[in-house]
N, C-alpha and C positions, 0 to 999 in steps of 0.2 A: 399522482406524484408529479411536482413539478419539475422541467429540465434541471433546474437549477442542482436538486437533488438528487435527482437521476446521476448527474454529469457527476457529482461527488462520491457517489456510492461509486460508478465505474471507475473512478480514479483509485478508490481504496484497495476495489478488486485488482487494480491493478498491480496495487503496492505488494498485496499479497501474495500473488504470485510469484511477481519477481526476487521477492526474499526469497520463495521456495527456490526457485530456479540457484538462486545463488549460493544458496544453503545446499543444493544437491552439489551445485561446481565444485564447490570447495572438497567436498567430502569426494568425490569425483578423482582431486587430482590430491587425495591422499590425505585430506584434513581428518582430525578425529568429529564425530555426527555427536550431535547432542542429545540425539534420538527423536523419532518425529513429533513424539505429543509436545514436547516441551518447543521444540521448530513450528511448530503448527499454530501454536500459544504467543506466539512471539509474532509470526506472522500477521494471525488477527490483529494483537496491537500495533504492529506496521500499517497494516491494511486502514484501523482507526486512526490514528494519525494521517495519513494520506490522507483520508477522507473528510478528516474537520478543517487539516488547511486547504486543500482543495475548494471546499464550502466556503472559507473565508478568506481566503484567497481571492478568489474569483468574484466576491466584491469590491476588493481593493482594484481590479484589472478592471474593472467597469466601468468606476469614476476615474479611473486616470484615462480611458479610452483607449484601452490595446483590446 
C-alpha cells in the first residue's frame, strides 16, 4: 500500500471517529441518539468522504507545493 493511500484511509479513520465522538457529546448533554447502528452507518459514510477528499486533496496540495 502506498503512503499516499495509507495517509487517506487514516484521514477517514479519522472522520469516523470523531463523528462518533460527537454523536456521543451530543446525546451526552441531552440530545435525543439516533441509535448506534443507524450512527455507525452514517459514520462509515463520514469516514468515506474523508477519505476520497483527503486522496484528492492531497493532490491538489502537491502541485500548488504546501
Amino acid at each position: 500500500m502506498n503512503e499516499r493511500t495509507k495517509s487517506a484511509l487514516l484521514w477517514g479513520a479519522v472522520g469516523v471517529f470523531a463523528f462518533l465522538v460527537l454523536h456521543q457529546g451530543f446525546v451526552a448533554l441531552g440530545g435525543e441518539s439516533i441509535g448506534i447502528l443507524p450512527a455507525i452507518g452514517v459514520a462509515v459514510v463520514v469516514g468515506a468522504v474523508v477519505a476520497v477528499a483527503a486522496y484528492a486533496g492531497e493532490v491538489r496540495l502537491l502541485r500548488r507545493g504546501r
